[in-house]
C-alpha positions as CSV (number, residue, x, y, z in Angstrom):
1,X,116.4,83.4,106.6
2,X,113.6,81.1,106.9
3,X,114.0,77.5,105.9
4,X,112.1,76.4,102.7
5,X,108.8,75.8,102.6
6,X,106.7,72.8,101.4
7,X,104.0,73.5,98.4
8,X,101.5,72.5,100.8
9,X,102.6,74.5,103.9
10,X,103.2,77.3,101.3
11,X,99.3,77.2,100.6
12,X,98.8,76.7,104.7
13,X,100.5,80.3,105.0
14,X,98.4,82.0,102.1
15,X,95.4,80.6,103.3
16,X,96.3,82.0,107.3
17,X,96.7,85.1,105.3
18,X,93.8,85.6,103.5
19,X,91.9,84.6,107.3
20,X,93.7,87.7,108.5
21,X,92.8,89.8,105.4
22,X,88.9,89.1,106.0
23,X,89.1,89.9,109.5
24,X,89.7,93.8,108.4
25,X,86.6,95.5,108.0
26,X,87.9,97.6,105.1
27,X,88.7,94.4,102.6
28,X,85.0,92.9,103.6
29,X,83.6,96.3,102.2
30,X,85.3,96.0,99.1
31,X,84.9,92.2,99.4
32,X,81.1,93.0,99.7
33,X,81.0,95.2,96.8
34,X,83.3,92.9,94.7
35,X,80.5,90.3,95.3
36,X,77.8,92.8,94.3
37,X,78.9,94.0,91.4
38,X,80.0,90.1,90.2
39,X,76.1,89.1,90.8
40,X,75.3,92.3,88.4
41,X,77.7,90.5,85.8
42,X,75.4,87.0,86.3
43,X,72.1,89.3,86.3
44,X,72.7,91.4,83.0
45,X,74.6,88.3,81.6
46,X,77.5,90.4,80.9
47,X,80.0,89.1,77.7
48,X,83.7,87.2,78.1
49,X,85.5,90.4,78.1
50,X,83.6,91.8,80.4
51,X,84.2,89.2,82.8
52,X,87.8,89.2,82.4
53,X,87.7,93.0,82.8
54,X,85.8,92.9,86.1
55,X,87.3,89.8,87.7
56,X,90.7,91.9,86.7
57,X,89.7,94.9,88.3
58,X,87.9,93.0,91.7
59,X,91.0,91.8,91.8
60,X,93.7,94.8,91.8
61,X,91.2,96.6,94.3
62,X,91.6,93.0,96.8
63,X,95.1,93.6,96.0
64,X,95.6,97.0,96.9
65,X,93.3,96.8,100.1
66,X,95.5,93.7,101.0
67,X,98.6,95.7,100.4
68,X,97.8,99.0,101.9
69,X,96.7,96.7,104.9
70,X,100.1,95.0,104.9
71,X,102.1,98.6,104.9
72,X,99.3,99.7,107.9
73,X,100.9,97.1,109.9
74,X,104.1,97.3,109.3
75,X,104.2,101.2,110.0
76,X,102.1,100.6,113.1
77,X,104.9,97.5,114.6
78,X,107.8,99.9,113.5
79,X,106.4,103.1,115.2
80,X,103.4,102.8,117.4
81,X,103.4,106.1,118.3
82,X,101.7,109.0,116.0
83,X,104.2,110.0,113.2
84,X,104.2,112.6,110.7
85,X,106.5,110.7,108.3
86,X,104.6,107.2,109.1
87,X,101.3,109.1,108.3
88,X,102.2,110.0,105.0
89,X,103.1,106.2,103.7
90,X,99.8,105.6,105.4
91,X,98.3,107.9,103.3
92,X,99.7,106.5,100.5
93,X,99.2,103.4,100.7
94,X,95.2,104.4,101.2
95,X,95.6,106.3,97.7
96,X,97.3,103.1,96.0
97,X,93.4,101.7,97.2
98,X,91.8,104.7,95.7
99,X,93.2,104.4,92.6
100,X,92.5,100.3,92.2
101,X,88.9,101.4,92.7
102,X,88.9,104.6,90.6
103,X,89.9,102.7,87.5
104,X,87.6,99.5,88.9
105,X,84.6,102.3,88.7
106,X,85.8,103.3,85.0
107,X,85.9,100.1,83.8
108,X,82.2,98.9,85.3
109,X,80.5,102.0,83.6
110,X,82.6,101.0,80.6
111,X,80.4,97.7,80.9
112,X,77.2,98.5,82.6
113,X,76.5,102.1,81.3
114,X,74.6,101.3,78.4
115,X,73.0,97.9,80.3
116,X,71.8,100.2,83.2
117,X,70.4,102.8,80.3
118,X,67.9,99.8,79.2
119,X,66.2,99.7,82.5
């Protein structure tokens, strides 16, 4: 058991792992399009709700990319070599990401359908 951490080397530790997190090309892409879709919020000047919605559901789809690339590892460290049984938490984990984005996709045509209509 590790000994307990300071608030500051607490922060140290989420900050390392955030570093890590942006160095995997899959949570830049949804970084990217988190980004994207957050300048369509400033651009159609999108209302309160809105913005909780979306920052809500940028959020669970950085969460669930962070996650699924947390199990990747793990699985890889505890059996390098190609498993069936390893494969399929893979998998799943990559669903728990296609999911987050699949409601993330609902709610931003709940908010820009009728905004992207006015065009």
């Amino acid at each position: 058991m590790r000994p307990k951490q300071s608030v500051v080397q607490a922060i140290k530790v989420a900050l390392r792992g955030m570093r890590i997190l942006l160095a995997e090309r899959a949570f830049r892409i949804q970084l990217t399009i988190g980004i994207g879709i957050t300048a369509m919020g400033f651009y159609f000047e999108i209302e309160s709700w809105a913005w909780a919605a979306q920052t809500l559901a940028i959020g669970l789809v950085l969460m669930a990319e962070g996650i699924n690339t947390a199990l990747e590892r793990i699985a890889d460290f505890i059996q390098p070599n190609f498993d069936p049984k390893i494969g399929r938490i893979k998998d799943m984990a990559a669903g728990f990401v296609s999911i987050a984005a699949i409601v993330s996709l609902i709610i931003a045509v709940i908010i820009y359908s009728e905004k992207l209509t006015l065009l």
